[in-house]
Backbone bond lengths (Angstrom), bond angles and torsions (degrees), N, CA, C in turn:
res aa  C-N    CA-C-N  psi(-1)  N-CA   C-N-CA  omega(-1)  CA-C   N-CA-C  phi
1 X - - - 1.466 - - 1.531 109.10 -
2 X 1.268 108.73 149.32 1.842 108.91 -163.82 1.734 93.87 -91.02
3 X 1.199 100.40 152.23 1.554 114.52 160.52 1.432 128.59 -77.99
4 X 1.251 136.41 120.91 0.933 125.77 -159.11 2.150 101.47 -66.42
5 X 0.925 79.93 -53.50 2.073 100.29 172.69 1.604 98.43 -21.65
6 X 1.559 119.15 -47.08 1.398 97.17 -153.50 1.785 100.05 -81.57
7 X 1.465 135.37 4.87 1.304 111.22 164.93 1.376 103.46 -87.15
8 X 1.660 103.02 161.56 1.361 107.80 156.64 1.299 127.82 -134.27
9 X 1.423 111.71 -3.60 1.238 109.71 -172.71 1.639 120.50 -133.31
10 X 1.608 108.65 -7.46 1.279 142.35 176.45 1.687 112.47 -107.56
11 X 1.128 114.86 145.51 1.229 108.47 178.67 1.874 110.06 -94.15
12 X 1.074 95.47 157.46 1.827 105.44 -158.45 1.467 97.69 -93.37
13 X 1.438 105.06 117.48 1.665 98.36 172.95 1.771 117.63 -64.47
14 X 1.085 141.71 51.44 1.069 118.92 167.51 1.979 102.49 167.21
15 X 1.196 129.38 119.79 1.434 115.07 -177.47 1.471 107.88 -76.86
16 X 1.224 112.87 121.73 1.542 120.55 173.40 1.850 120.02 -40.88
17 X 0.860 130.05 117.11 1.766 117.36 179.04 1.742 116.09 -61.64
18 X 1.318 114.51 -8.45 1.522 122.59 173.54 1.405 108.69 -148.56
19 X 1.685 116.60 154.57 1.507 100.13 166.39 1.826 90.58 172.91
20 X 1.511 98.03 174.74 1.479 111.12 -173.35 1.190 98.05 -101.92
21 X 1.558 102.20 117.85 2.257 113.28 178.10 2.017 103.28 -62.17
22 X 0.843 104.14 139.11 1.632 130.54 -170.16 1.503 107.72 -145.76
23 X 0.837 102.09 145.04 1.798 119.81 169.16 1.380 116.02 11.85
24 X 1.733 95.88 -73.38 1.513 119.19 168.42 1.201 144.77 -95.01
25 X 1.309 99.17 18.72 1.840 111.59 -166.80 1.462 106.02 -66.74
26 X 1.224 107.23 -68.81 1.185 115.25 -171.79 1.767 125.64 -53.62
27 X 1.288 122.39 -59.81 1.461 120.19 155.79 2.003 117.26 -29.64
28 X 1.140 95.35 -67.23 1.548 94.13 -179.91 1.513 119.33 -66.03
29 X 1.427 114.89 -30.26 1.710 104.95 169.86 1.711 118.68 -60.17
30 X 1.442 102.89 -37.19 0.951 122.40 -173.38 1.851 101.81 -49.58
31 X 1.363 109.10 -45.24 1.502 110.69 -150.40 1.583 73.58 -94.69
32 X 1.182 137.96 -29.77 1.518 114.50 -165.09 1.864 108.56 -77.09
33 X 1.098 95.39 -32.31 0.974 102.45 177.47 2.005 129.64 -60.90
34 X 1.589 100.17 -20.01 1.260 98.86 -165.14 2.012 85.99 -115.63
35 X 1.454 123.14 -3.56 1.388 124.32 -178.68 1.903 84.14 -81.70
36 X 1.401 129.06 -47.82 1.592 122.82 175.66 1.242 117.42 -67.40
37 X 1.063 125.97 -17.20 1.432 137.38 -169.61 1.162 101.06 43.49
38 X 1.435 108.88 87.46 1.165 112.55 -172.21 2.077 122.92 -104.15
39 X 1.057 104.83 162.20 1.610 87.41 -170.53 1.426 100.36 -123.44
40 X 1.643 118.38 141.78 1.580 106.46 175.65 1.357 103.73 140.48
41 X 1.166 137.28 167.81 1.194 132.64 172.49 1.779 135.28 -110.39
42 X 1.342 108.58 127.12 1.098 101.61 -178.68 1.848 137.49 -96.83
43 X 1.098 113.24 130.20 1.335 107.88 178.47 1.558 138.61 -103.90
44 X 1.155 95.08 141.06 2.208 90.38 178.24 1.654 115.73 -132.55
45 X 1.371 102.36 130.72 1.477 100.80 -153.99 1.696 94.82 -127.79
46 X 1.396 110.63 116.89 2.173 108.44 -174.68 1.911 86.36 -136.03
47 X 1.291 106.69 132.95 1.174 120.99 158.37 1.705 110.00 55.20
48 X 1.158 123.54 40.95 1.072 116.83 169.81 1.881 105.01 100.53
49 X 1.495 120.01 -19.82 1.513 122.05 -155.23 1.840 83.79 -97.88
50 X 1.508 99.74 160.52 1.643 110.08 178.56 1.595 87.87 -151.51
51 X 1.504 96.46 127.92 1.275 109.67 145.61 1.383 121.82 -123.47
52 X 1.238 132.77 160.54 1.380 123.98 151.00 1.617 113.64 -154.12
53 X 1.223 107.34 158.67 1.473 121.43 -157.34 1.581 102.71 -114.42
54 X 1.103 141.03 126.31 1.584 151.54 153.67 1.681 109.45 -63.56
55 X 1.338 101.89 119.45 1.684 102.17 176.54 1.823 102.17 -137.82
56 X 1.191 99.95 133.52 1.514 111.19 151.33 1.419 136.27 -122.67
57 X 1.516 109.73 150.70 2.159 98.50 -157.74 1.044 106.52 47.31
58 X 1.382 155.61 22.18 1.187 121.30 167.06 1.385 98.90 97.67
59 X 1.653 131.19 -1.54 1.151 144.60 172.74 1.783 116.30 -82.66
60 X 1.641 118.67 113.58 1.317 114.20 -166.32 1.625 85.56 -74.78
61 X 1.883 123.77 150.16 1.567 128.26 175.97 1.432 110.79 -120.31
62 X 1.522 110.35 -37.40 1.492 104.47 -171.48 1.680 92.62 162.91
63 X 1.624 101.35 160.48 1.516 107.53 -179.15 0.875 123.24 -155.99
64 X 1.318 153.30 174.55 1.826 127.12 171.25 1.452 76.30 -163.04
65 X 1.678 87.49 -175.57 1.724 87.68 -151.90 1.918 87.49 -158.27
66 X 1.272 132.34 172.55 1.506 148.23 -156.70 1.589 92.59 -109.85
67 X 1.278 120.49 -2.95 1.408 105.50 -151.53 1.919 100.52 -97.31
68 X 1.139 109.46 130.49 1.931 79.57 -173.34 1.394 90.36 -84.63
69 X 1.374 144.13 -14.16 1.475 117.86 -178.10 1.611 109.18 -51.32
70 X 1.254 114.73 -21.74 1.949 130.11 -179.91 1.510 108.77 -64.40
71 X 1.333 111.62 -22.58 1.449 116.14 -156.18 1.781 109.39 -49.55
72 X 0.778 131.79 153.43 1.591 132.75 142.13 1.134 140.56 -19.34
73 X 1.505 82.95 -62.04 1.537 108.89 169.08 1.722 127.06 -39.41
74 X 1.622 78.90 -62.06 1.037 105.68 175.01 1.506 138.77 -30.58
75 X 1.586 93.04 -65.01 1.823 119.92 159.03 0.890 137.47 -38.99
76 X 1.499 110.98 -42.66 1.462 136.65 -149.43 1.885 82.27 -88.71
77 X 1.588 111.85 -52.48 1.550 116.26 -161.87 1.847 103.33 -62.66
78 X 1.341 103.62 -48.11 1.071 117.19 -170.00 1.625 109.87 -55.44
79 X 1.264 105.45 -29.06 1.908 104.39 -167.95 1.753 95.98 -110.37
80 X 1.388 97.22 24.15 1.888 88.09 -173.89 1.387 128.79 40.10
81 X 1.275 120.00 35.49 1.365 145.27 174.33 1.098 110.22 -78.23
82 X 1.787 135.29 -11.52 1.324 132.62 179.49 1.327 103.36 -159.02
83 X 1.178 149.29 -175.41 1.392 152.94 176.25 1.456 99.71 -125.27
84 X 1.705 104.77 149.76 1.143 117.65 -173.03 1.042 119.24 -68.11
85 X 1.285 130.98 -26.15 1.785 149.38 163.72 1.676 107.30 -54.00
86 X 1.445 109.26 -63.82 1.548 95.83 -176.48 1.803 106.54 -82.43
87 X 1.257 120.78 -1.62 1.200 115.67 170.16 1.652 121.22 -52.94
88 X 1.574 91.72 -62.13 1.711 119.21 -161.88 1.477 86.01 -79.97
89 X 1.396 144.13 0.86 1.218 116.46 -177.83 1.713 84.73 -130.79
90 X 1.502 148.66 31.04 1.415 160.78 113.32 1.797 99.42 -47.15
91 X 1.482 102.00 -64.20 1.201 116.12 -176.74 1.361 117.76 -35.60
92 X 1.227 104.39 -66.48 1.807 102.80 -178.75 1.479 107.96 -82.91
93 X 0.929 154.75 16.26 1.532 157.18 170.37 1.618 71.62 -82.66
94 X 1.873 131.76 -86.01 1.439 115.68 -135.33 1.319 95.80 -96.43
95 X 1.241 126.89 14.60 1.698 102.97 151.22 1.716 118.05 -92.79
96 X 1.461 111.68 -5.46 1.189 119.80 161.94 1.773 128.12 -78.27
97 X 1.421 95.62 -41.66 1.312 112.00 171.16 1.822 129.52 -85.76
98 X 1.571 94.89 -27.43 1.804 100.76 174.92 1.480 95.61 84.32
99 X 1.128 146.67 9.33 1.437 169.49 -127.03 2.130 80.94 -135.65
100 X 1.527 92.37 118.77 1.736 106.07 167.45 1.832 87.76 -75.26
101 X 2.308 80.87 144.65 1.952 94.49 -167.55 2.015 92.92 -52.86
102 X 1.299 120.15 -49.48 1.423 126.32 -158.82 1.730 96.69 -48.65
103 X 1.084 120.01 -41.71 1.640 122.99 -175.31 1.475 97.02 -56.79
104 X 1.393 127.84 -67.68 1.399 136.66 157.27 1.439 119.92 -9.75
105 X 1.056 88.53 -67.80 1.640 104.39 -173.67 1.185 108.49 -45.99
106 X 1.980 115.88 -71.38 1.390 107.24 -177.35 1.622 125.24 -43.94
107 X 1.843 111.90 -53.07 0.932 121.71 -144.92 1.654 104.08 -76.06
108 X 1.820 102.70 -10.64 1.324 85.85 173.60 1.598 109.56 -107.95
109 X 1.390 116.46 54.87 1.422 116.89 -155.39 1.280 124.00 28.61
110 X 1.221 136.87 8.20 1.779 128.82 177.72 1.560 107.74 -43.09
111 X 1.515 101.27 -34.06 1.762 97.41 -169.12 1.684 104.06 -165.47
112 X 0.715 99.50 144.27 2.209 107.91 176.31 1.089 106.98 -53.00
113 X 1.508 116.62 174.46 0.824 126.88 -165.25 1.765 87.05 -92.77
114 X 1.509 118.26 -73.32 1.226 118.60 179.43 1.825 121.87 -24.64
115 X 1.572 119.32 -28.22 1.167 121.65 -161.63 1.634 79.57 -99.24
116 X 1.270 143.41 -45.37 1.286 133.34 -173.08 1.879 109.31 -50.65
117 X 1.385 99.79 -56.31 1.112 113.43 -173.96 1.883 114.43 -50.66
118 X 1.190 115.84 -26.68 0.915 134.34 -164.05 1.840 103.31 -84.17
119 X 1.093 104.74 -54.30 1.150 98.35 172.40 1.332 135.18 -90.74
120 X 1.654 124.24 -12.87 1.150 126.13 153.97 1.749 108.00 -60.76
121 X 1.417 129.01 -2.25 1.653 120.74 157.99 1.373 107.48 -76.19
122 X 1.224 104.33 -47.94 1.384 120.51 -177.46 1.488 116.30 -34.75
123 X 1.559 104.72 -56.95 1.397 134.93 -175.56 1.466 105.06 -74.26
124 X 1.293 142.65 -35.08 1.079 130.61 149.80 1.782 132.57 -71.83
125 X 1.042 111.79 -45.27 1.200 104.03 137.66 1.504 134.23 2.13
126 X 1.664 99.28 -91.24 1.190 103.09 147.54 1.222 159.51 17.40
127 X 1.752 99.36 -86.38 1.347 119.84 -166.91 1.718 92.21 -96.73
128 X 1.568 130.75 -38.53 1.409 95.94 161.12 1.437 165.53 -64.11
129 X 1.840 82.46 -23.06 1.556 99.27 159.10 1.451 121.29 -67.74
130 X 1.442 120.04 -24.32 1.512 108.84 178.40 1.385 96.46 -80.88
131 X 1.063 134.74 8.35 1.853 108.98 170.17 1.607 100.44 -85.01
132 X 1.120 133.20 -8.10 1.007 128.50 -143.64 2.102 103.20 -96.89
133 X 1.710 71.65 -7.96 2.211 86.60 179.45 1.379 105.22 -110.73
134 X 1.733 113.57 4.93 1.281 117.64 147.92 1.401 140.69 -66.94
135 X 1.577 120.71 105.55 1.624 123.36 -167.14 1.661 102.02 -105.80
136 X 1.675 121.00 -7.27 1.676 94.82 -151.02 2.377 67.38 -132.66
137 X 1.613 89.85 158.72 1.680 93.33 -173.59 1.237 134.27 150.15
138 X 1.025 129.24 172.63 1.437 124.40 140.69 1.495 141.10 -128.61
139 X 0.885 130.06 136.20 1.515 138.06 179.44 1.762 123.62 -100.91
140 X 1.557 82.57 131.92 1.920 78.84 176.50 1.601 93.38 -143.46
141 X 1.724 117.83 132.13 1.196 133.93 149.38 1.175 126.52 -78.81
142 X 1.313 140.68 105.83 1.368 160.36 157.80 1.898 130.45 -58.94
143 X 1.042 119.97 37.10 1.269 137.43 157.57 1.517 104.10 32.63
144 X 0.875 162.60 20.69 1.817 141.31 -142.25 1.460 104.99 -148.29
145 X 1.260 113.29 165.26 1.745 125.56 163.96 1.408 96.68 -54.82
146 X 1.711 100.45 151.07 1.740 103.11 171.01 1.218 79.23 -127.40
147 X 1.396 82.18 169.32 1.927 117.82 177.42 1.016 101.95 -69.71
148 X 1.757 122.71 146.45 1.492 128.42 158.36 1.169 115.12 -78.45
149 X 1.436 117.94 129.03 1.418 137.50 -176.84 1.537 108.66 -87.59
150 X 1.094 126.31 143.14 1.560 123.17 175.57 1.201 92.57 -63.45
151 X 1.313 135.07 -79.25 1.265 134.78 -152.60 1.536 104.98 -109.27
152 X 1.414 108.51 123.20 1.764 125.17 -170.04 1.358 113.81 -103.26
153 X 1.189 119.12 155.72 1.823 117.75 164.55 1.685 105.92 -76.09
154 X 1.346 95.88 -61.24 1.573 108.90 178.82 1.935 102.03 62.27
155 X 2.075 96.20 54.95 1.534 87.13 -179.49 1.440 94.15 -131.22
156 X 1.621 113.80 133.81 1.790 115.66 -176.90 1.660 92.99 -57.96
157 X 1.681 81.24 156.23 1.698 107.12 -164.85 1.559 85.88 -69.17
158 X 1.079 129.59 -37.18 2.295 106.12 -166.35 1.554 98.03 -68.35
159 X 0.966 116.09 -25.95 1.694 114.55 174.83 1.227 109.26 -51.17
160 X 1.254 113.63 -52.53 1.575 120.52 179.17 1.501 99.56 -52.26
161 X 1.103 124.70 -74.34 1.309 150.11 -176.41 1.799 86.92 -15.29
162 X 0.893 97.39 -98.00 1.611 126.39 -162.84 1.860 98.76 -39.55
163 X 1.247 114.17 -62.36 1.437 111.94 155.01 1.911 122.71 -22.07
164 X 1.007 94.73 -81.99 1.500 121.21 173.92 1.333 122.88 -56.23
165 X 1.231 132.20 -39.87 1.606 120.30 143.59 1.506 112.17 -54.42
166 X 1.507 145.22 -57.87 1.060 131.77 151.31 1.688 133.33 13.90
167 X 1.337 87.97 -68.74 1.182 99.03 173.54 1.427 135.81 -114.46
168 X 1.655 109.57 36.16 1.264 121.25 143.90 1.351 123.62 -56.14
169 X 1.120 126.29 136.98 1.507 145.05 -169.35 1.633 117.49 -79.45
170 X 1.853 84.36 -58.70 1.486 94.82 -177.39 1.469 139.86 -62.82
171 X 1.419 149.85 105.03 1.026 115.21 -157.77 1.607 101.53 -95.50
172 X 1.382 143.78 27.47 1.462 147.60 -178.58 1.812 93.76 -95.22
173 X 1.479 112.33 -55.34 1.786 98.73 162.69 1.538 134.60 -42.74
174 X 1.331 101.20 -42.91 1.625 115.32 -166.40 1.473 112.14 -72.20
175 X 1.853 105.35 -41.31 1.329 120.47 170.51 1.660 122.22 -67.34
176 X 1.202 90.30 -24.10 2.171 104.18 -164.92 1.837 87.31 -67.03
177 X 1.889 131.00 -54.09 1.268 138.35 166.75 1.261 107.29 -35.41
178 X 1.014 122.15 -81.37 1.573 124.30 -167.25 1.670 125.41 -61.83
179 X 1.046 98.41 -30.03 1.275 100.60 170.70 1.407 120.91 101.52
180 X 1.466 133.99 -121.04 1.341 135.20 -153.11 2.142 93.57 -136.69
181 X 1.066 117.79 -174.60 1.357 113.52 171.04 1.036 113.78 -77.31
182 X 1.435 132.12 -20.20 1.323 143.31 -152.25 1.605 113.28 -99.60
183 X 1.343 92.19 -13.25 1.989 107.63 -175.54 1.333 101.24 -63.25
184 X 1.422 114.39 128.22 1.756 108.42 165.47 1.590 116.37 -106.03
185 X 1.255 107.61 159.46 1.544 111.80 -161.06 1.587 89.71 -117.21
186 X 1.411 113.02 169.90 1.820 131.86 178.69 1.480 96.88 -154.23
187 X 1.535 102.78 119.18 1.519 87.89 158.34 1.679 120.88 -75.64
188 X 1.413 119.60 154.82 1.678 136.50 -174.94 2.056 91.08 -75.77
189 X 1.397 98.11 135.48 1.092 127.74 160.66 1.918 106.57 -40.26
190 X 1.057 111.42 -64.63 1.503 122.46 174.79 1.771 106.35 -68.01
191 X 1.174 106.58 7.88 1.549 95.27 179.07 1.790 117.59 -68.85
192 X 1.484 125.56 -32.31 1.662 93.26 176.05 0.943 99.49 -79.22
193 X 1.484 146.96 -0.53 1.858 129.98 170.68 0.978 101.29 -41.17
194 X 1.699 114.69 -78.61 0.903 145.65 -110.25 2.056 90.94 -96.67
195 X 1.031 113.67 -43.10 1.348 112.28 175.88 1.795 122.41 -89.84
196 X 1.011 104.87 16.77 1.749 130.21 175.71 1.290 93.15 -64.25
197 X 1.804 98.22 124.07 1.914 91.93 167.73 1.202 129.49 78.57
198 X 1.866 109.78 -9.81 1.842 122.68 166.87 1.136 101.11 -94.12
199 X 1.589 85.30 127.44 1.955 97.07 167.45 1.617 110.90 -66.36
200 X 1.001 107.79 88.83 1.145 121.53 -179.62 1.838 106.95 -110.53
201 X 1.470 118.90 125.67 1.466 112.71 -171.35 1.746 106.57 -81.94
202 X 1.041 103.81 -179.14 1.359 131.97 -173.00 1.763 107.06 -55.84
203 X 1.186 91.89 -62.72 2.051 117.64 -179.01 1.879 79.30 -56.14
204 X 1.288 134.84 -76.10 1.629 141.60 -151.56 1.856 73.34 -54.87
205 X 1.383 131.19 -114.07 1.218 136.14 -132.48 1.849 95.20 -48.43
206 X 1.194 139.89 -3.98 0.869 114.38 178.96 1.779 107.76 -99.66
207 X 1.057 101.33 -12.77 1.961 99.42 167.55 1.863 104.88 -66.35
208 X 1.262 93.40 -46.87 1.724 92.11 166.18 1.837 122.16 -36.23
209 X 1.302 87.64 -56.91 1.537 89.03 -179.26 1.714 119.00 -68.58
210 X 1.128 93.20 -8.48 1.818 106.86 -171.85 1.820 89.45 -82.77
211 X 1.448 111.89 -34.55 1.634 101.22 -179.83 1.038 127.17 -100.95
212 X 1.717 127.81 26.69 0.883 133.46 153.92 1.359 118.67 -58.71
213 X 1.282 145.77 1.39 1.542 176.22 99.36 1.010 118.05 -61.28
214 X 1.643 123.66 107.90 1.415 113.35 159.45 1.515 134.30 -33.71
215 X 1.479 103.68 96.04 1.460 125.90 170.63 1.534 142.09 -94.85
216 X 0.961 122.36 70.86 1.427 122.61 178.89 1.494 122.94 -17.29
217 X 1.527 114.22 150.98 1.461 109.16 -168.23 2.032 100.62 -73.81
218 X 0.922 96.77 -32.51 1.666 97.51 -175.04 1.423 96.51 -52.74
219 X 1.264 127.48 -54.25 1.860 136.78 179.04 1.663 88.65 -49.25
220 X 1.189 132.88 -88.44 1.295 132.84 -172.35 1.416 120.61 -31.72
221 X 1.728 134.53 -51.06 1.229 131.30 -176.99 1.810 85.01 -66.48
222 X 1.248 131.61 -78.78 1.415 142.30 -162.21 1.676 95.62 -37.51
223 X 1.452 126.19 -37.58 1.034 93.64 -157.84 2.263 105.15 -119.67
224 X 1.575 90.26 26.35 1.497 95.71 165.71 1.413 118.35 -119.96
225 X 1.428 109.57 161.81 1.395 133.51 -156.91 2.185 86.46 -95.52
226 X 1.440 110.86 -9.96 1.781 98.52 -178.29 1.515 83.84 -99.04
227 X 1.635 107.76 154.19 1.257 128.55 174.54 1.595 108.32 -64.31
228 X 1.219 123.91 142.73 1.824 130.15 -154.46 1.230 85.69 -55.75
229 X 1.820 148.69 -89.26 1.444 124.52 -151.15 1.455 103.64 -53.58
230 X 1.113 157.02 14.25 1.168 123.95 153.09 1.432 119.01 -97.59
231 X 1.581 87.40 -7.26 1.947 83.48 173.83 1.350 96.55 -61.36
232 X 1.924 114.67 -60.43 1.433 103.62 -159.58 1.538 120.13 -48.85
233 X 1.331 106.14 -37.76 1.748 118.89 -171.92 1.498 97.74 -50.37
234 X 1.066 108.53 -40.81 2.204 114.73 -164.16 1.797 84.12 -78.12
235 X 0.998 125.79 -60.01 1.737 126.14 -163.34 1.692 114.41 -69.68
236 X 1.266 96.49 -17.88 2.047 107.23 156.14 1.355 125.24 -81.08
237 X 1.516 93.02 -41.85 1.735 94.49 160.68 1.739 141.40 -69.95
238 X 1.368 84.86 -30.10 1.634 95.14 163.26 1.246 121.18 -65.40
239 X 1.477 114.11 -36.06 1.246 136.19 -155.95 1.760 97.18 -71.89
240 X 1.707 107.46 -52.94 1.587 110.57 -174.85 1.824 103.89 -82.18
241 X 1.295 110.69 6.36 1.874 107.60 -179.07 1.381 81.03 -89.94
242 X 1.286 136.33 -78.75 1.683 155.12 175.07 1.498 97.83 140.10
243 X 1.527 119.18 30.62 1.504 112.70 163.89 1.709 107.38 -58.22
244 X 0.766 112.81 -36.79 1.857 127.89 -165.05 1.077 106.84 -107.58
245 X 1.445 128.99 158.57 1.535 137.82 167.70 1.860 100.91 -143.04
246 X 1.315 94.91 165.40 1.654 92.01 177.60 1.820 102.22 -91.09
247 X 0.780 102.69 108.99 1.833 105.88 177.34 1.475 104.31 -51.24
């Protein structure tokens, strides 16, 4: 079975059901996965950490992950969304009760239901975009019905996509895609399909229009209003949607 990792510049007919995370694994499963609409759950496992994400059609649902930096808890402290007093005492109510902290939360008024809900997206959220600064691993897709979650993302997988390159860190990945200054880009015939409905900003759809003509990336950094790694970040992402091709 092929790895999804070993393309880089073509899109991979088919997401592998297992494989070793690389550079590009993760971005492109992601999109293969939601071009099959695929249903089932996927997992990624580096150094001991597990996450995995619930998807249907090609629909991202929810995910949680081994990592406690992921925790709830966590979030909530970190964005001053709760105080450490009614936190640690949420805390021991659901390690006493087995009761999720958010159940806690409402029932002991600390916070609504709507504001809970809100940030357990948040919190998933989250934890899928950080796979996305995952290069070293393994991955396995699991084919099957998932469980209904009380509270869902219910966000198409290129959303993720586009999100989640975003917030890649590295710029030696982002650059290794794009190539050299000299690389020229084309936008794909199917490109407004295909980018219909991506939050895609103003500065991003207008590099689009710059490749309606074979345009070199040097033309593209020179000739956008986003600072050059985000050109490349936007011209990797096109690249794994297939709005773009390298001319």
């Amino acid at each position: 079975m092929s790895n999804v990792a070993a393309r880089s510049t073509s899109r991979p007919a088919a997401p592998a059901l297992q494989g070793e995370i690389q550079s590009i694994t993760i971005p492109y499963l992601f999109h293969q996965l939601a071009v099959s609409k695929a249903t089932g759950i996927l997992s990624a496992t580096e150094r001991g950490i597990r996450k995995s994400v619930q998807l249907s059609q090609g629909t991202v649902l929810f995910a949680s992950s081994t990592d406690r930096d992921d925790r709830l808890n966590q979030l909530l402290l970190k964005a001053d969304a709760v105080s450490l007093q009614n936190l640690l005492k949420a805390l021991e109510v659901a390690l006493a009760t087995k009761d999720r902290l958010g159940e806690v939360l409402i029932r002991w008024k600390i916070m609504t239901q709507t504001d809970v809900e809100a940030w357990v997206k948040v919190q998933v959220r989250e934890i899928i975009c950080s796979l996305f600064n995952w290069t070293h691993g393994q991955y396995v897709f699991e084919q099957k019905p998932v469980d209904q979650e009380s509270i869902t993302l219910g966000v198409p997988g290129d959303i993720i996509v586009v999100e989640g390159v975003r917030r890649v860190n590295s710029w030696a990945r982002a650059y290794e895609q794009v190539g050299g200054l000299n690389a020229e880009y084309l936008t794909a015939k199917e490109m407004p399909r295909i980018i219909q409905g991506l939050p895609f900003k103003p500065e991003e759809r207008a590099l689009l229009e710059m490749c309606a003509e074979p345009a070199t990336l040097g033309d593209l950094c020179a000739g956008s209003k986003l600072p050059d790694y985000e050109v490349c970040r936007s011209i990797w992402t096109f690249l794994i949607l297939g709005a773009v091709m390298k001319a």
